[in-house]
Backbone and ligand atoms as CSV (ligand in chain L), in Angstrom:
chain,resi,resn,atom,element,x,y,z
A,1,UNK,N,N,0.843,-1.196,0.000
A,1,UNK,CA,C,0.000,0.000,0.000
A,1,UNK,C,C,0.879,1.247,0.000
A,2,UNK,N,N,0.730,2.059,-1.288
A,2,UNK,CA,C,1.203,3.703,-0.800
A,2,UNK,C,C,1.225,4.191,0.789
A,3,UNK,N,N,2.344,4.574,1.181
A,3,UNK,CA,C,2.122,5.900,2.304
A,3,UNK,C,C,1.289,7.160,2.025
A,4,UNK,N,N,1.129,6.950,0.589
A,4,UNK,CA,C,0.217,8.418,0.861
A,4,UNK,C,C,-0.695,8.384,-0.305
A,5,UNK,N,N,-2.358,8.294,0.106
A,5,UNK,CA,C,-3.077,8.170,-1.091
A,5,UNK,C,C,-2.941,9.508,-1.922
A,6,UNK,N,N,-3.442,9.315,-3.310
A,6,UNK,CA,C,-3.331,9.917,-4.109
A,6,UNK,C,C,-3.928,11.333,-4.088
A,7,UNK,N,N,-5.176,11.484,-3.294
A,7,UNK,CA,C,-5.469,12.921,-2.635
A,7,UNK,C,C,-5.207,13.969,-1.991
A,8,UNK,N,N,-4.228,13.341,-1.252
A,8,UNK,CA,C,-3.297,13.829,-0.145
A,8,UNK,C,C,-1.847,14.272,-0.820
A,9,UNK,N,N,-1.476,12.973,-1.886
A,9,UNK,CA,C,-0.305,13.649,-2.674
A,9,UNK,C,C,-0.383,14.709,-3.364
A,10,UNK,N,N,-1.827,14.786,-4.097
A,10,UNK,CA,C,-2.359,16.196,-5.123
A,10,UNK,C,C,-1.825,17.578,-4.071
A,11,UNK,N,N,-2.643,17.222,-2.738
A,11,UNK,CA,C,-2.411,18.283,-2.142
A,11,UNK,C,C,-0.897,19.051,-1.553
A,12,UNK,N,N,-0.321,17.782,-1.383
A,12,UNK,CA,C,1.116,18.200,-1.129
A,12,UNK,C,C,1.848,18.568,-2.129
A,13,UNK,N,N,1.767,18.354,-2.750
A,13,UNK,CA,C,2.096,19.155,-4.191
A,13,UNK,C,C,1.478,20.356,-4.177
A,14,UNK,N,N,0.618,20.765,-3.967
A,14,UNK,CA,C,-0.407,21.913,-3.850
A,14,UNK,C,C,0.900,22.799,-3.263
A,15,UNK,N,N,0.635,22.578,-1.692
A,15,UNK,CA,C,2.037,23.116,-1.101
A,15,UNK,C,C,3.281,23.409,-1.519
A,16,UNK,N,N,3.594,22.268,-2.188
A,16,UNK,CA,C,5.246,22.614,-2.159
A,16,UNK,C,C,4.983,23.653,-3.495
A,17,UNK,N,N,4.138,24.056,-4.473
A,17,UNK,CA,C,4.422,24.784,-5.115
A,17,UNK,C,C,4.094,25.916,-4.643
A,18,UNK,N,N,3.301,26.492,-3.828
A,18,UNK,CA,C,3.466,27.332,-2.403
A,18,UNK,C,C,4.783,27.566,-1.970
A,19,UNK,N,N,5.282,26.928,-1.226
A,19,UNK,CA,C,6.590,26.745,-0.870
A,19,UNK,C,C,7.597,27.368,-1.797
A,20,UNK,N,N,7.185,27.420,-2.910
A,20,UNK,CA,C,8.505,27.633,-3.738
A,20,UNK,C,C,8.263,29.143,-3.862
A,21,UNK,N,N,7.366,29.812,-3.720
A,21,UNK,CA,C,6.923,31.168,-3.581
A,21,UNK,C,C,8.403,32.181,-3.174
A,22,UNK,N,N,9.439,31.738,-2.029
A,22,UNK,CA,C,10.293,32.887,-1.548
A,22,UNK,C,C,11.530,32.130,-2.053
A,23,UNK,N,N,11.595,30.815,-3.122
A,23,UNK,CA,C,12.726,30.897,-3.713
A,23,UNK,C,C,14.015,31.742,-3.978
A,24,UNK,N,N,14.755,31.941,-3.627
A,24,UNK,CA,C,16.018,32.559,-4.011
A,24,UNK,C,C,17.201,32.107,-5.031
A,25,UNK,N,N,16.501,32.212,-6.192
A,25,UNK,CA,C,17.403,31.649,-7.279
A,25,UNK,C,C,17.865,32.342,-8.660
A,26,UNK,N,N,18.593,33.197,-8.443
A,26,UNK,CA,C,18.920,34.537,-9.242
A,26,UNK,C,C,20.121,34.182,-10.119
A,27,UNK,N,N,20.580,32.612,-10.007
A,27,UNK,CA,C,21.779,32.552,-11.060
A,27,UNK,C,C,21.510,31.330,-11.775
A,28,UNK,N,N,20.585,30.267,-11.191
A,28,UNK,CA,C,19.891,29.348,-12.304
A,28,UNK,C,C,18.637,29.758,-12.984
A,29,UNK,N,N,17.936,30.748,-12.365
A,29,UNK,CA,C,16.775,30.987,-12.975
A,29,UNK,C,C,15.653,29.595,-12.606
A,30,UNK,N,N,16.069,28.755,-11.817
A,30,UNK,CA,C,15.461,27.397,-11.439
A,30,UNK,C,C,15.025,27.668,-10.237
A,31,UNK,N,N,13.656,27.486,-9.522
A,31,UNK,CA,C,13.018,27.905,-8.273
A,31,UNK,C,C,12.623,26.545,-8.139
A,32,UNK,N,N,13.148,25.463,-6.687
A,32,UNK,CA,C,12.289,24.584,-6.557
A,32,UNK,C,C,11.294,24.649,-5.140
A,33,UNK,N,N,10.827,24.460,-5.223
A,33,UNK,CA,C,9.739,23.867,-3.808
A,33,UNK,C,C,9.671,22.911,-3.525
A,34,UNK,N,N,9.796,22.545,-1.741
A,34,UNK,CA,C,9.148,20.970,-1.297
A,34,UNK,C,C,8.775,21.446,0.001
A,35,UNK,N,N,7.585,20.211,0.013
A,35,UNK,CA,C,6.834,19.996,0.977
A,35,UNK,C,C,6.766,18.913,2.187
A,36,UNK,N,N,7.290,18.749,3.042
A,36,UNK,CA,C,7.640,17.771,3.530
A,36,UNK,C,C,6.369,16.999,4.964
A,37,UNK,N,N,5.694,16.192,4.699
A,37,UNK,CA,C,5.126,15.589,5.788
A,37,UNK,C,C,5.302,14.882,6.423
A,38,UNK,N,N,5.009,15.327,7.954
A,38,UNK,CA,C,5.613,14.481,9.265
A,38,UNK,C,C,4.766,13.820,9.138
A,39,UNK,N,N,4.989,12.699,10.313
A,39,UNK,CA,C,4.339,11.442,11.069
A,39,UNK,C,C,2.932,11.781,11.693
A,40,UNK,N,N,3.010,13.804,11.755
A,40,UNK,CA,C,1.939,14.234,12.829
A,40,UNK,C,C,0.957,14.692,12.030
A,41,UNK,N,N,1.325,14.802,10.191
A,41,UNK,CA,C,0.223,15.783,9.838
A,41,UNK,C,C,0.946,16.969,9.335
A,42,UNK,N,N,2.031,17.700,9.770
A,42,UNK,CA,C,2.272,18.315,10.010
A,42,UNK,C,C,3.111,18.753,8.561
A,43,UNK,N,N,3.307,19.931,7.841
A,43,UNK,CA,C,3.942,19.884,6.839
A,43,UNK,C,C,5.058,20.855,7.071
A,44,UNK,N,N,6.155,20.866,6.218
A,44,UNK,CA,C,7.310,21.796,6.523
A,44,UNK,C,C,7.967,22.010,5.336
A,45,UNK,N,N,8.138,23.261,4.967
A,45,UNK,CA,C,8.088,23.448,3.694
A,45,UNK,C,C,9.432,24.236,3.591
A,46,UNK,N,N,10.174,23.564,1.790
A,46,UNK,CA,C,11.524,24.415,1.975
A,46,UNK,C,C,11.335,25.040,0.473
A,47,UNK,N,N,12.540,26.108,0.159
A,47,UNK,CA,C,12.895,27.068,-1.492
A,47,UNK,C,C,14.047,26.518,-1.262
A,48,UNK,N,N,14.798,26.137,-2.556
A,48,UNK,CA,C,16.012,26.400,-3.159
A,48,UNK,C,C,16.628,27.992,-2.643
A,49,UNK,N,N,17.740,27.838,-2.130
A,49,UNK,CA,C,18.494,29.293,-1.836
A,49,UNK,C,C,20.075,29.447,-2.040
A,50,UNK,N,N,19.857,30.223,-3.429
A,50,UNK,CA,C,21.513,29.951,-3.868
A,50,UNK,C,C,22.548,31.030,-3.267
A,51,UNK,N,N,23.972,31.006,-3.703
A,51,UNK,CA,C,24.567,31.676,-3.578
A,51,UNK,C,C,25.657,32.202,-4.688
A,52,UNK,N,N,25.546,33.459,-4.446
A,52,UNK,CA,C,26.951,34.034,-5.551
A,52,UNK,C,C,28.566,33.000,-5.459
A,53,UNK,N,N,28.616,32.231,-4.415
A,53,UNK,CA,C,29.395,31.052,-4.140
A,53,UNK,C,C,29.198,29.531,-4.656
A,54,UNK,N,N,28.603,29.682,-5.986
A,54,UNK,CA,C,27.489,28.474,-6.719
A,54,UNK,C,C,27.558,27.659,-5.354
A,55,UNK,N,N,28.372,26.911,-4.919
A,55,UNK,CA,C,28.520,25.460,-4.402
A,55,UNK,C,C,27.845,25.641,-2.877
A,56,UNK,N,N,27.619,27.187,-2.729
A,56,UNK,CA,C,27.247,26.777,-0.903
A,56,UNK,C,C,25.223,26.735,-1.071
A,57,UNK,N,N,25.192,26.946,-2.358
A,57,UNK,CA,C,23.846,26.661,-2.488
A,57,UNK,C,C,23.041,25.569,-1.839
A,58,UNK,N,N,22.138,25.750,-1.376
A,58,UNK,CA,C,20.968,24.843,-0.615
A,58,UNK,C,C,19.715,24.537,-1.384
A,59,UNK,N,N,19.581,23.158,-1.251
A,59,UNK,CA,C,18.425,22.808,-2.446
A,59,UNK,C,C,16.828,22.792,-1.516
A,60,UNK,N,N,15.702,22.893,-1.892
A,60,UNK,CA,C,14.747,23.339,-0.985
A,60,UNK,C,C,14.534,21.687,-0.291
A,61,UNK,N,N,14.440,20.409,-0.899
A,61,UNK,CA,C,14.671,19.478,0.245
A,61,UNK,C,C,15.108,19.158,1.244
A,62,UNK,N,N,16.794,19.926,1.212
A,62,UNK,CA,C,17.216,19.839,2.660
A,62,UNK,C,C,16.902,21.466,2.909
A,63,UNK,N,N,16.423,21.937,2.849
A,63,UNK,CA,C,16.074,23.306,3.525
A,63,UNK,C,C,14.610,22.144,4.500
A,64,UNK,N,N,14.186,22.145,3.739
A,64,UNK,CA,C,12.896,21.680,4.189
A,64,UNK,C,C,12.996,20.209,5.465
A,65,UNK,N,N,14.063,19.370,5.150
A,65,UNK,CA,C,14.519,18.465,5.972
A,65,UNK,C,C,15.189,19.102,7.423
A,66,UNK,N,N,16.246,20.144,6.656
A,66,UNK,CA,C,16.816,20.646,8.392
A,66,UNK,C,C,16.051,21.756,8.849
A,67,UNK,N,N,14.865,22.451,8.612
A,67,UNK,CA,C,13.890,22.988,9.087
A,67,UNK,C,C,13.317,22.122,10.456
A,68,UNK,N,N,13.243,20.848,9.882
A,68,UNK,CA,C,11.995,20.396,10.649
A,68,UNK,C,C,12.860,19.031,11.524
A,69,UNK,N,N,13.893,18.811,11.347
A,69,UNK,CA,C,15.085,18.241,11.960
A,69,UNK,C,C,15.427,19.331,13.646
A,70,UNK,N,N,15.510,20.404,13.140
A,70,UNK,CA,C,16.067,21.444,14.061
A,70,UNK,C,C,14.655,22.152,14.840
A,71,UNK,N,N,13.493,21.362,14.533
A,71,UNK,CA,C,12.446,21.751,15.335
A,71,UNK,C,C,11.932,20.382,16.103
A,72,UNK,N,N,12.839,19.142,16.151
A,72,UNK,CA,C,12.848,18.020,16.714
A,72,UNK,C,C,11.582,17.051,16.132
A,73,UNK,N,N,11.605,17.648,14.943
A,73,UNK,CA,C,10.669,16.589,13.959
A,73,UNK,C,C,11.782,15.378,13.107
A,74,UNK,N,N,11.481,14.077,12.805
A,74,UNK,CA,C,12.744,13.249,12.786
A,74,UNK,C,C,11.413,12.093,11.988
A,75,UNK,N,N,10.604,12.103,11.769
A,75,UNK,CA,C,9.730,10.533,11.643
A,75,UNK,C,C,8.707,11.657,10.463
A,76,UNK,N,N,9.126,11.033,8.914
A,76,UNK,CA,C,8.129,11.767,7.512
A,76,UNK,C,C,7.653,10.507,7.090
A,77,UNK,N,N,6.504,11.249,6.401
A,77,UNK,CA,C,5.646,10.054,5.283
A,77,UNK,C,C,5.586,10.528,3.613
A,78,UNK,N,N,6.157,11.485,3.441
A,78,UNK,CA,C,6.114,11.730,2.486
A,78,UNK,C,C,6.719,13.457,1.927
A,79,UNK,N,N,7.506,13.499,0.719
A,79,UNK,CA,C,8.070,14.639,0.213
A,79,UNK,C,C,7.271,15.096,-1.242
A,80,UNK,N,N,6.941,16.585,-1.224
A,80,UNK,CA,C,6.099,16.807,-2.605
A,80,UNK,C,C,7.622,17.612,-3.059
A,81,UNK,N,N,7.650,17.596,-4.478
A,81,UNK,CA,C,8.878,18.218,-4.760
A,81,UNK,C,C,8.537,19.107,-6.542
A,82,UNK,N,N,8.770,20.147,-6.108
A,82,UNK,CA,C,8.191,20.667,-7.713
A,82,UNK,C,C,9.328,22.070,-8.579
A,83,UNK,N,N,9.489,22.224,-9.811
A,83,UNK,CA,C,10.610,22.985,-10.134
A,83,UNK,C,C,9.523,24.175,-10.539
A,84,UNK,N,N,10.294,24.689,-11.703
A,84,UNK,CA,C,9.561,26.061,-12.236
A,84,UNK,C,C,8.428,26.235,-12.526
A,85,UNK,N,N,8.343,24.915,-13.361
A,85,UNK,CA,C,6.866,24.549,-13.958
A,85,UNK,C,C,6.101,23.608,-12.897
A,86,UNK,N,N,5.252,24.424,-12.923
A,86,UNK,CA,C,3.701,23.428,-11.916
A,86,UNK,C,C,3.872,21.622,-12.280
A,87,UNK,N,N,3.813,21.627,-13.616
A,87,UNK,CA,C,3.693,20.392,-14.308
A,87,UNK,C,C,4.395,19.361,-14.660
A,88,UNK,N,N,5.959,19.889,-14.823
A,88,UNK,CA,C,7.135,19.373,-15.412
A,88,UNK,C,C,7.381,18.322,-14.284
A,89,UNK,N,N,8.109,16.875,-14.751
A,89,UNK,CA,C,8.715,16.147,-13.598
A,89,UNK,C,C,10.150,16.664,-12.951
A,90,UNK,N,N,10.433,16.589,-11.596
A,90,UNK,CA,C,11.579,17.683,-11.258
A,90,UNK,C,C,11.643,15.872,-9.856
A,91,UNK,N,N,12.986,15.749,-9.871
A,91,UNK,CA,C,13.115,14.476,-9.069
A,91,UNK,C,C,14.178,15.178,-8.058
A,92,UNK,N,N,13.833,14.848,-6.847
A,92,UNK,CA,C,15.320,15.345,-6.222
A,92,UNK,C,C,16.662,15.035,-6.479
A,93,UNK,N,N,17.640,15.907,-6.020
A,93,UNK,CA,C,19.103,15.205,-6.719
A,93,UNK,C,C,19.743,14.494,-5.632
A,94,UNK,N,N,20.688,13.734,-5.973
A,94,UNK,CA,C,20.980,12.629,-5.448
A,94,UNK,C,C,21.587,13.489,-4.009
A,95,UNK,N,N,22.320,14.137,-3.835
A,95,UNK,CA,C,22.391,14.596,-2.384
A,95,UNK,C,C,21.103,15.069,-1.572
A,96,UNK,N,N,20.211,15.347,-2.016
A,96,UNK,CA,C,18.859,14.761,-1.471
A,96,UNK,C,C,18.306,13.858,-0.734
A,97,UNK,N,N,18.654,13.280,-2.209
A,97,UNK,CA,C,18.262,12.201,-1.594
A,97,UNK,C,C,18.757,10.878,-0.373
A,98,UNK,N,N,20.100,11.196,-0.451
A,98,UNK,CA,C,20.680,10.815,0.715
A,98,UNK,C,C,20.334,11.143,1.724
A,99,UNK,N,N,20.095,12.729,1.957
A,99,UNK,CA,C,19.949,13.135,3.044
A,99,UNK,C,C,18.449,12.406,3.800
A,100,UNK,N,N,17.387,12.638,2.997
A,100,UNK,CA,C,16.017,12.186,3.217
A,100,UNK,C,C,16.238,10.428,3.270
A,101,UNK,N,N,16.990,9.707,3.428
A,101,UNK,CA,C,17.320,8.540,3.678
A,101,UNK,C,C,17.241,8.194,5.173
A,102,UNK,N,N,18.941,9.310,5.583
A,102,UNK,CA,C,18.601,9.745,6.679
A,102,UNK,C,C,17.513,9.193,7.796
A,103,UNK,N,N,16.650,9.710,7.639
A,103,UNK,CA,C,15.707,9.880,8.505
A,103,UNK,C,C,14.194,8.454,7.914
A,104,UNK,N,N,14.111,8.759,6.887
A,104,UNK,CA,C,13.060,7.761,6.339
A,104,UNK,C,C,13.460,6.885,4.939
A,105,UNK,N,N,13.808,5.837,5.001
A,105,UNK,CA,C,14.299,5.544,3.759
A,105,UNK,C,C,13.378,4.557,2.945
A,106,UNK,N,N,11.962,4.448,3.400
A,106,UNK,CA,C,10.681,4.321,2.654
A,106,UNK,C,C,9.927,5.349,2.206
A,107,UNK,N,N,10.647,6.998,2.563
A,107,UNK,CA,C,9.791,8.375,2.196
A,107,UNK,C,C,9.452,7.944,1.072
A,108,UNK,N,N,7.914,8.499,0.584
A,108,UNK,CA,C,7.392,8.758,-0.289
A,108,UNK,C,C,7.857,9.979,-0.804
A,109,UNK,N,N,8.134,9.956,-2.130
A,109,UNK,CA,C,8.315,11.156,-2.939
A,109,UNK,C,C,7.723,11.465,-4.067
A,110,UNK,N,N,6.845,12.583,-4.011
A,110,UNK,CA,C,5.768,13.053,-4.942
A,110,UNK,C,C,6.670,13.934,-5.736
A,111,UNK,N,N,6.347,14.127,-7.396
A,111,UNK,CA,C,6.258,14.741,-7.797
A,111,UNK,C,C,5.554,14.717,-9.037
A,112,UNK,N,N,5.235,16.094,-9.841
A,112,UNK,CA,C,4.830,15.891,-10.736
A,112,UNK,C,C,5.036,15.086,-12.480
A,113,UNK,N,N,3.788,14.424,-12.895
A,113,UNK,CA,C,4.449,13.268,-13.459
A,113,UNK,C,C,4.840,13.823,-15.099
A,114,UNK,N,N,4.600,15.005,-15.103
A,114,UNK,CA,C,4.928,15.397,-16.650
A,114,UNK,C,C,3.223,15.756,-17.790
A,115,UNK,N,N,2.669,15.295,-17.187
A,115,UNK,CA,C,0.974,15.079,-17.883
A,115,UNK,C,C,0.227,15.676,-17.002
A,116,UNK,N,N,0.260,16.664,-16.372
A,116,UNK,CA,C,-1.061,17.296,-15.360
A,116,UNK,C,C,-1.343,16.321,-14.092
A,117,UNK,N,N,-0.766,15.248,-14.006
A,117,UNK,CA,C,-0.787,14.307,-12.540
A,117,UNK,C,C,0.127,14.513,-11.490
A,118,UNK,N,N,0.088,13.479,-11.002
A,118,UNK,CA,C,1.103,13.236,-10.041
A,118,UNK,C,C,1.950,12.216,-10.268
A,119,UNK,N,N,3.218,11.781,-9.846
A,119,UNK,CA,C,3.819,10.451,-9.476
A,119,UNK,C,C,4.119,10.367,-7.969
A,120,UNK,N,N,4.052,9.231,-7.634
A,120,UNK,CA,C,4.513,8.796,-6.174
A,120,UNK,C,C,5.633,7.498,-6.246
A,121,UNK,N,N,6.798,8.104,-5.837
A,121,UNK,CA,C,7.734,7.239,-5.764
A,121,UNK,C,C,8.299,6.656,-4.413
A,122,UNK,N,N,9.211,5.632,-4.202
A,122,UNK,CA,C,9.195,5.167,-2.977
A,122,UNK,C,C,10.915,6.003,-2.854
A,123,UNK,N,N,11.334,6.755,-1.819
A,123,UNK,CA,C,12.737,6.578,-1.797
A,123,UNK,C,C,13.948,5.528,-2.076
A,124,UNK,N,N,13.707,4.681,-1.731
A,124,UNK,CA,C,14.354,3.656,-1.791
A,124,UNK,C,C,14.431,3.273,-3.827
A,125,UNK,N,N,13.376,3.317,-4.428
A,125,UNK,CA,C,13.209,3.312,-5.618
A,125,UNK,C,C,14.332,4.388,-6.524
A,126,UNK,N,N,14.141,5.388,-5.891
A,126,UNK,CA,C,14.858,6.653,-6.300
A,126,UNK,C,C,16.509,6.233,-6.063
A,127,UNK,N,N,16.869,6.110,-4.815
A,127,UNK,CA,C,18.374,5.301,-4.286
A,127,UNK,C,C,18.131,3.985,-3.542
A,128,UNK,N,N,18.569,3.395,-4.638
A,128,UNK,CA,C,18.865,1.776,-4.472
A,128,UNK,C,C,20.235,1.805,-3.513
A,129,UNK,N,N,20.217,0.605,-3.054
A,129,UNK,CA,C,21.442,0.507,-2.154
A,129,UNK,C,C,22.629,1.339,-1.773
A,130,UNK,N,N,21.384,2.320,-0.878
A,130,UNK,CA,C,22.111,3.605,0.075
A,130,UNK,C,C,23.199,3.271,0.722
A,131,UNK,N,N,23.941,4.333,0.830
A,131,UNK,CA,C,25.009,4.097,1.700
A,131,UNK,C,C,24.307,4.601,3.241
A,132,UNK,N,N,24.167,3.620,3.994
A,132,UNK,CA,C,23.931,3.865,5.408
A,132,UNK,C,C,24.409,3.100,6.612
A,133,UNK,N,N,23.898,2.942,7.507
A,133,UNK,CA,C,24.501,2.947,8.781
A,133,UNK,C,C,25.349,1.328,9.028
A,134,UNK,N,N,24.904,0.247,8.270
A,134,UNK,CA,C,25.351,-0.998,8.351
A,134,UNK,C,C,26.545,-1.112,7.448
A,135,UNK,N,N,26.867,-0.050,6.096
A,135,UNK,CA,C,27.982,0.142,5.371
A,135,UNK,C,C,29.096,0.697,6.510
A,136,UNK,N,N,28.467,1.820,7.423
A,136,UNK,CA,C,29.237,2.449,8.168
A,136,UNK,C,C,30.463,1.779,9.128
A,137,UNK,N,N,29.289,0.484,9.960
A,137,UNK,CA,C,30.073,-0.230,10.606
A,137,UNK,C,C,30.699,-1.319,10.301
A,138,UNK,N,N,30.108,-1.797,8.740
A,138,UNK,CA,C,31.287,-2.588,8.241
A,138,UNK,C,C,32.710,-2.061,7.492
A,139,UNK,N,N,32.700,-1.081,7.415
A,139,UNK,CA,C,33.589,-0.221,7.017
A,139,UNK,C,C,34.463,0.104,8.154
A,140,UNK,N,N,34.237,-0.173,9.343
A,140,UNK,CA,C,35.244,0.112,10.648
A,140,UNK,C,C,36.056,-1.072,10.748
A,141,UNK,N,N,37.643,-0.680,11.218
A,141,UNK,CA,C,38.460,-1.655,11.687
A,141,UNK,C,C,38.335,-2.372,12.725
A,142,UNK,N,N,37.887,-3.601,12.752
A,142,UNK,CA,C,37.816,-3.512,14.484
A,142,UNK,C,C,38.500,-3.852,14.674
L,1,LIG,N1,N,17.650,22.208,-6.783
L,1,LIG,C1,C,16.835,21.926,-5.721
L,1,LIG,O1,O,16.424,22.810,-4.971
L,1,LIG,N2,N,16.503,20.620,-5.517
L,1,LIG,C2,C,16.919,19.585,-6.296
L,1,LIG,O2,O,16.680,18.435,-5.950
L,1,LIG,C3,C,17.623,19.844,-7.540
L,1,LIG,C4,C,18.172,21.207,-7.684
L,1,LIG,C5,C,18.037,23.601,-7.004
L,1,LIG,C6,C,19.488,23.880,-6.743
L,1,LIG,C7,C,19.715,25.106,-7.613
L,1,LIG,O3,O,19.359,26.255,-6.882
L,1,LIG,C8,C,18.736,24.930,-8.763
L,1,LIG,O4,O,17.811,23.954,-8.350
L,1,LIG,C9,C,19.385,24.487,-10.069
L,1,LIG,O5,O,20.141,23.347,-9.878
């Protein structure tokens, strides 16, 4: 079964293109939005925010992840994720997606499917065999 029926994804999408409203992106011309839902209901929403330093740029997923990390939210069901266009498919990028591993590595990730819908993807679908915490400790000397 989906984590998140298909009504609920429309709507989070709704949001994150909300979200993308105070974007700060003046050297790609690329504004993304995401929407991120807790365990509680609760949504937390990030913009892309670049810098004249290209590389210290922040993509609105982890804006939206350490938002709600640093407000002792830690347990999501799902990420809406949307670029310039309402419509276009826009997938998070792979440092993203690591990060949102992190914390849920069954997140649902919405975005739009290219045709006026939605898609709902599973994280794990998106990054196949993450690097996480059992790589970590086999990777130690003991
Ligand atoms: N961007 C995001 O905010 N999220 C992604 O997953 C992909 C890329 C931003 C970073 C940069 O500000 C702009 O999109 C162009 O790469």
């Amino acid at each position: 079964m989906s984590p998140i029926d298909l009504s609920a994804a429309e709507e989070l999408l709704r949001q994150a293109i909300r979200a993308r409203e105070p974007a700060y992106a003046p050297y790609s011309g690329f504004s993304v939005g995401a929407a991120l839902l807790d365990a509680h209901g609760s949504v937390h929403a990030g913009c892309n925010v670049e810098n004249v330093s290209f590389g210290l740029t922040v993509c609105a997923e982890r804006i939206a992840v350490f938002k709600a990390v640093s407000e002792g939210v830690r347990d999501f069901r799902a990420i809406a994720v949307v670029g310039p266009d309402d419509t276009a498919a826009c997938a998070p990028c792979g440092s993203c997606r690591q990060v949102l591993a992190e914390f849920t590595p069954e997140l649902a990730v919405v975005t739009p499917d290219g045709e006026g819908g939605v898609r709902i993807w599973s994280l794990a679908e998106l990054l196949p065999a993450a690097f996480d915490r059992t790589d970590l400790q086999a990777g130690r000397p003991s």
